[in-house]
C-alpha positions in Angstrom: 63.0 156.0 106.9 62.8 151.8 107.0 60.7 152.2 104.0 64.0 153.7 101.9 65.9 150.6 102.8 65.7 148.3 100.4 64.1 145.1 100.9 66.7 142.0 101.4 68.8 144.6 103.5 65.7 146.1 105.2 65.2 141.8 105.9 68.8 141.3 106.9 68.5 144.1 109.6 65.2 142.9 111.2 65.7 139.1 111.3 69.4 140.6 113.1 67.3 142.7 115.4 65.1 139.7 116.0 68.3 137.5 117.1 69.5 140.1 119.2 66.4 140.3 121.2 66.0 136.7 121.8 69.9 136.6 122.9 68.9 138.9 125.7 66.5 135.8 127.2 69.3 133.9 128.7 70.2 136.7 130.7 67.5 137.9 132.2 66.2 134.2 132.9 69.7 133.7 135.2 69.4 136.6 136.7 65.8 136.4 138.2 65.6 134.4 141.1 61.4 133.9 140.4 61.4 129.8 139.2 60.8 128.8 135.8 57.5 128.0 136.1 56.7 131.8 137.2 58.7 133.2 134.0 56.9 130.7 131.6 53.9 132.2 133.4 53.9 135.8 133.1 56.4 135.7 129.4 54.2 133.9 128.0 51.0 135.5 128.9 52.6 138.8 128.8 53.7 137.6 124.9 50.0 136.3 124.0 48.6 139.7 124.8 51.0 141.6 122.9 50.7 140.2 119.6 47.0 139.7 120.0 46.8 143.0 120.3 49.6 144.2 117.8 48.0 141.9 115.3 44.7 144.0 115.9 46.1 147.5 115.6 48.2 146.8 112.4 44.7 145.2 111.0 46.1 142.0 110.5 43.7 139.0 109.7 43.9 136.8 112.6 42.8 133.3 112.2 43.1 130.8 114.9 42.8 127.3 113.4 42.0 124.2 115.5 42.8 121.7 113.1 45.5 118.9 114.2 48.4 120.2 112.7 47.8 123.5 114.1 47.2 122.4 117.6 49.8 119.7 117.4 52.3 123.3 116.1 51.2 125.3 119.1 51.9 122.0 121.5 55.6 122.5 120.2 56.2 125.6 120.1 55.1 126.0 124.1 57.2 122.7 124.6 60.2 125.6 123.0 59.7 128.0 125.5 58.9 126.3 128.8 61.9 123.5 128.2 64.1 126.2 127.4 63.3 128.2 130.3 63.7 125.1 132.5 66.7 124.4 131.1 68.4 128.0 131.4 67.7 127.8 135.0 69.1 124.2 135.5 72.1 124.0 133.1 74.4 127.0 131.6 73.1 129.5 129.4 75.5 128.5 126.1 74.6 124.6 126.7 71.0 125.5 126.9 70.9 127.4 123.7 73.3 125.5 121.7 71.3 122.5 122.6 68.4 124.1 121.8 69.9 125.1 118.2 70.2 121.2 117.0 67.1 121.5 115.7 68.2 120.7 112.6 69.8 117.4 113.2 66.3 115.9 114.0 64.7 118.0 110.9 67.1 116.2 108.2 65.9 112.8 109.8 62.4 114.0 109.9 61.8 115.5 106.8 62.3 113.0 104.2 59.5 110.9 106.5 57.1 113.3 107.0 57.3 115.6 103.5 58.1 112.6 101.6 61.8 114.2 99.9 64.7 112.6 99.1 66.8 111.6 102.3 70.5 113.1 100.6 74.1 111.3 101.8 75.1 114.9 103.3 72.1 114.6 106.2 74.1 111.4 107.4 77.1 113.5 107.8 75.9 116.7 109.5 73.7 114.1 111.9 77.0 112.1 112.6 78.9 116.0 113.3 76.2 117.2 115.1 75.9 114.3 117.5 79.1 114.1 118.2 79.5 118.0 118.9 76.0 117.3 121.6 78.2 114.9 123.4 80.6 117.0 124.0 78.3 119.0 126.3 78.0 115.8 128.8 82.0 116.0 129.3 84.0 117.8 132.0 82.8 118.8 135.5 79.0 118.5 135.5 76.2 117.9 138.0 73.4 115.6 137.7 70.9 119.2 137.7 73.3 120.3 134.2 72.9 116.9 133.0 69.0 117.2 133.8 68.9 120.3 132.0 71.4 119.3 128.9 68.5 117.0 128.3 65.4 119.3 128.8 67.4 121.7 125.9 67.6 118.9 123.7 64.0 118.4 124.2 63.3 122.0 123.2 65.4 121.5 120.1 63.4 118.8 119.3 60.3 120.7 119.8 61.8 123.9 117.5 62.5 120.8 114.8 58.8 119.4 115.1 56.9 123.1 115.0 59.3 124.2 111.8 58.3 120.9 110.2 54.7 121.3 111.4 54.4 124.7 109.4 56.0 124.0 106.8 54.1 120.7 105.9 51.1 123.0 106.8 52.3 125.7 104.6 52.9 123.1 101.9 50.2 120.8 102.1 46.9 122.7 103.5 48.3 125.8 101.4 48.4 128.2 104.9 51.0 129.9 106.2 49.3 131.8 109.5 51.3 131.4 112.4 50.2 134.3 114.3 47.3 132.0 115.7 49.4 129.3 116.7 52.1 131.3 118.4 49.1 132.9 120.3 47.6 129.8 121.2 51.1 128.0 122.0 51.9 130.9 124.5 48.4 130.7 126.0 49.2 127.2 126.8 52.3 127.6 128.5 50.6 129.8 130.8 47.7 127.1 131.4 49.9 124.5 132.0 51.8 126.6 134.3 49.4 128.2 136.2 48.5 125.3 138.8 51.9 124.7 139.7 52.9 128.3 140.5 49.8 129.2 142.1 48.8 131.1 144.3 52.4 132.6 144.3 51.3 134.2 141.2 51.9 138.1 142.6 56.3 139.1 141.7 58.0 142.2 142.9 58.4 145.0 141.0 62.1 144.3 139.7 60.7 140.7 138.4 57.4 142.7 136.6 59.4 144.8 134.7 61.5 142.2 133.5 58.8 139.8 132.9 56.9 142.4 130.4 60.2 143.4 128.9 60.4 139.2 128.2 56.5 138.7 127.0 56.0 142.2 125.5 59.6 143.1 123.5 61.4 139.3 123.5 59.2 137.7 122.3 55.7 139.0 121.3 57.3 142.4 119.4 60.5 140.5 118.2 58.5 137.7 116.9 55.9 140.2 114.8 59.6 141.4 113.5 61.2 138.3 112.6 57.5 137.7 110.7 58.3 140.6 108.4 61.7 140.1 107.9 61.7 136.6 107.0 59.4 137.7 103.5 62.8 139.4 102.6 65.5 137.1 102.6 66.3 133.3 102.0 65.9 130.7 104.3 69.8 130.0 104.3 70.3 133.7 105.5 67.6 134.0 107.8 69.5 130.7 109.5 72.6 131.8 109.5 71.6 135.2 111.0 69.6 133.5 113.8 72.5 131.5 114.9 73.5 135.0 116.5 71.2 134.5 119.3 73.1 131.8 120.4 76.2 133.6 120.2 75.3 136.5 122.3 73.1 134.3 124.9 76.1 133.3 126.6 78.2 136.4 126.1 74.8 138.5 128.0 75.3 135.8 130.9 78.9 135.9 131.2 79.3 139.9 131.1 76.3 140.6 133.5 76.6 137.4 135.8 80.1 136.2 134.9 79.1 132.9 134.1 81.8 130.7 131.6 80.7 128.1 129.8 83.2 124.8 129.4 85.8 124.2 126.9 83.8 121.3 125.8 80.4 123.2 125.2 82.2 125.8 123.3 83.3 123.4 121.2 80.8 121.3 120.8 78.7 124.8 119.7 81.3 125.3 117.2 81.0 121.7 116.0 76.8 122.2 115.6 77.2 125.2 114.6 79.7 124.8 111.8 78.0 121.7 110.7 74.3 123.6 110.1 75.4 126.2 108.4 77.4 123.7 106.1 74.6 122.1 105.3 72.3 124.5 105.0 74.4 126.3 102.4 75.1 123.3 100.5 71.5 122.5 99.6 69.1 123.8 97.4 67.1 126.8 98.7 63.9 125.6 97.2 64.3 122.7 99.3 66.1 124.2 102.9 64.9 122.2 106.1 64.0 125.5 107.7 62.1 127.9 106.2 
């Protein structure tokens, strides 16, 4: 039946189905009272093994590089998922994942240095919004622990902003566009690195196991073979703009199952990120996006 659909809305549905699965994240990460070290743990190993071994039925060819760029991409992309993690647990699930989606301020800045293009006027003005929409999130009644974890999403932002520019100056300069090896290899190393802190309480109950394979398995490993399909059929702008839903339905997840409410100012300061993105992303050539 999928193969009827035609293409660009056969890529809009699963780059949407890809946001909705990653929303669900936040959730399930409040909810689970097993620390964040333990859910890096078992997601990410649990994630590893799935696309591994989806990769292998569907025939795929599976390379994994070790040149710098690759390694340096899969450093990122675990620095994504464990500070994320950390700061779900430590701050409130919008301010984590809004936080987490200012990638793109640190990519206009980057860019221009590391693929050598032309730094435009408009980048000084979505930086300038967007910074001024992150402050908003250090406003109103918060504790040191939310400030704490404020700053640990803004770290995983800037780790999504470093592995998007890693792949693409890999995909434009070494002529490679396999990411399946260094999402394996950056899951593999969240699991390392969290291993000797979590041991030996390695063992969860049954409730947290489920959980914890729906999380490697479906919400990330599955979703992320998904998203690799769908992006082949749409633009960079709309695969963007439709990813922005997963930080729309984080905090909705969080507030219906665990009624938590996020501030005034973060709400804001989301809209104020968000608005400012999607501005500039639309605004720009798509030959020449900063996420692709």
């Amino acid at each position: 039946m999928i193969n009827k659909i035609p293409e660009h809305r056969k890529g809009l549905i699963l780059i949407s189905l890809t946001a909705f699965l990653w929303s669900t994240s936040g959730f399930f990460i409040k909810f689970m009272s097993a620390t964040a070290f333990q859910i890096s743990f078992w997601r990410s190993l649990i994630a590893a093994l799935t696309i591994f071994s989806v990769s292998l039925f569907r025939k795929e060819k599976l390379r994994i590089e070790s040149d710098f760029i690759s390694l340096s991409a899969a450093f990122f992309y675990a620095g994504i998922l464990i500070l994320f993690v950390i700061a779900t647990k430590m701050t409130t699930a919008a301010n984590a994942i809004f936080l987490q989606f200012t990638a793109p301020v640190y990519l206009v800045l980057l860019e221009p240095i590391v693929m050598k293009t032309k730094f435009e006027p408009k980048n000084i003005i979505t930086v300038i919004i967007c910074l001024f929409g992150m402050g908003l999130f250090f406003f109103g009644k918060l504790e040191l622990g939310g400030i704490y974890g404020n700053i640990l999403a803004i770290g995983s932002g800037i780790c999504f902003a470093m592995f998007s520019l890693l792949l693409k100056y890999k995909r434009e300069k070494h002529n490679s566009s396999n990411t399946i090896g260094i999402v394996i290899i950056g899951n593999l190393l969240v699991s390392a690195v969290t291993l000797p802190i979590i041991f030996p309480d390695i063992l969860l109950d049954l409730t947290h196991t489920v959980i914890l394979f729906y999380m490697g398995a479906v919400q990330i490993g599955i979703s992320y073979m998904i998203f690799n399909i769908g992006i082949k059929y749409v633009s960079a702008t709309e695969s963007m703009i439709i990813a922005t839903l997963e930080a729309v339905f984080n905090p909705i997840w969080v507030f219906i199952g665990l009624g938590e409410v996020p501030t005034v100012y973060s709400i804001i300061g989301g809209l104020i990120i968000f608005s400012a993105v999607i501005w500039r992303n639309l605004s720009r050539d798509e030959k020449s996006l900063i996420i692709d």
